[in-house]
N, C-alpha and C positions, 0 to 999 in steps of 0.2 A: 483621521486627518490631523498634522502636526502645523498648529498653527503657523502662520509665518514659511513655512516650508514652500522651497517653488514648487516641488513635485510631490507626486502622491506616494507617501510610506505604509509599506503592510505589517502588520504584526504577523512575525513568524511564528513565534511561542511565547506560549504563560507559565510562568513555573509555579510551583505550589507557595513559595514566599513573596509573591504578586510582584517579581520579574517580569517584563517585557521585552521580548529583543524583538526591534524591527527590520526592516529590509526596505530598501528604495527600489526592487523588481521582483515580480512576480518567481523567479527564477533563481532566488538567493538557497544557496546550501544549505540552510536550515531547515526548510520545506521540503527536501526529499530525503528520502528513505529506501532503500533497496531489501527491506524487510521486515515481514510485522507477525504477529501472532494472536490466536485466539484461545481460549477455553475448549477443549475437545469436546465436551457437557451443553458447552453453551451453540455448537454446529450443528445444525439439522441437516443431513443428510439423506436425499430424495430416496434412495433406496433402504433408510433406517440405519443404515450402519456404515463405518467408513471403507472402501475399496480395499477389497486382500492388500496390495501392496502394500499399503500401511498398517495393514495389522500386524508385519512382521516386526518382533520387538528388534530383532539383527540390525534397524535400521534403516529400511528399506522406506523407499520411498514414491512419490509419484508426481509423473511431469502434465501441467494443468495451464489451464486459460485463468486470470482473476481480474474481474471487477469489481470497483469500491465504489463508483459515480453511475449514476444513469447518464446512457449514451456514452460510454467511456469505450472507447477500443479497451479487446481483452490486450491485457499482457501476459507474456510467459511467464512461470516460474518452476519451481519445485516445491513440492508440499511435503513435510513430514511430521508425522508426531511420533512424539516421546511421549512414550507410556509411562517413564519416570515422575513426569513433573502434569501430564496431562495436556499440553500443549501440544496445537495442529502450531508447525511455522511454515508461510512463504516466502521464499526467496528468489525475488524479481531479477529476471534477465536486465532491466535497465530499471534506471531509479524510477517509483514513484512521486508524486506529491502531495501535501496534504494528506498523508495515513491519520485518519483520526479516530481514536476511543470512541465505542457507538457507532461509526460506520459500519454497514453489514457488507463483509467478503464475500462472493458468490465465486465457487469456481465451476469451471466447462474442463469436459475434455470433447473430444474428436471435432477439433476446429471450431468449436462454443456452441457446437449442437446439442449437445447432450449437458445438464446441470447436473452435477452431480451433488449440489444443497449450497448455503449459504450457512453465515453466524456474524456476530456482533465483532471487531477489530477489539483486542484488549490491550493492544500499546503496537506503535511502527520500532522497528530498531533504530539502533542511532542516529541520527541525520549525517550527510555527508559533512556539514557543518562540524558536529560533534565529533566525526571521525579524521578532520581535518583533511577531508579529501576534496577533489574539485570534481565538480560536475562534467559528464562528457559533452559532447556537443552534439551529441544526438539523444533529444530526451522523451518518453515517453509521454506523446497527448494527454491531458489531464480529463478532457471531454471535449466537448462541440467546440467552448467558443477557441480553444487553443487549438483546434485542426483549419475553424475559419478562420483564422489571425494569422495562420502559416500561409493558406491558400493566397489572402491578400498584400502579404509581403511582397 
């Protein structure tokens, strides 16, 4: 809370030279992200190892369900890793919010029936913020309380 303030400020980010940027709604561009990445090393995979389609180095890829939050609607993406550098990346049909270091990604396919493993987030991609883009106006549920706050609108 920002003393003096009439309304309530969030911090959106820390930076490593103990930067602060705030935001006065929950919804500010800096909090989302439309894609994050992991450690391929650090992914457990329920069946041991990641799905043929990504094992292709050509590039190849695969379309998946991901959750970061419990009770979070899946969201769609694409998954692919580079064998180069070792990174699984997703790239979210609509933005995320809050991707945070430490949070564990779970992906689903066949309609979030099936897991096919989870791992640890090692950084979100740029924020819409950072990328100087504006958010669309239709954004992806963050969890519960943001599907109940839509419902009571």
């Amino acid at each position: 809370r920002i003393g003096g303030a009439g309304r309530k400020w969030y911090v959106v980010r820390k930076t490593g030279d103990g930067t602060v940027l705030v935001g006065d709604d929950t919804r500010h561009p800096a909090l989302y992200a439309d894609e994050l990445w992991m450690e391929r090393d650090a992914f457990r995979w329920t069946a041991g190892r990641p799905p043929p389609p990504l094992l292709d180095e050509g590039g190849g890829g695969l379309r998946a369900l991901c959750r970061i939050r419990h009770q979070q609607p899946l969201l769609a993406c694409d998954v692919r890793l580079c064998h180069r550098t070792g990174r699984l990346t997703l790239y979210f049909d609509k933005p995320m919010r809050a991707i945070c270091p430490g949070q564990v990604a779970a992906l689903y396919i066949a309609g979030g029936l099936i897991c096919l493993g989870g791992g640890p987030i090692a950084s979100a991609g740029l924020s819409y913020f950072d990328k100087g883009n504006t958010l669309p106006p239709e954004l992806h549920p963050s969890g519960l309380n943001d599907q109940l706050v839509a419902v009571c609108n």
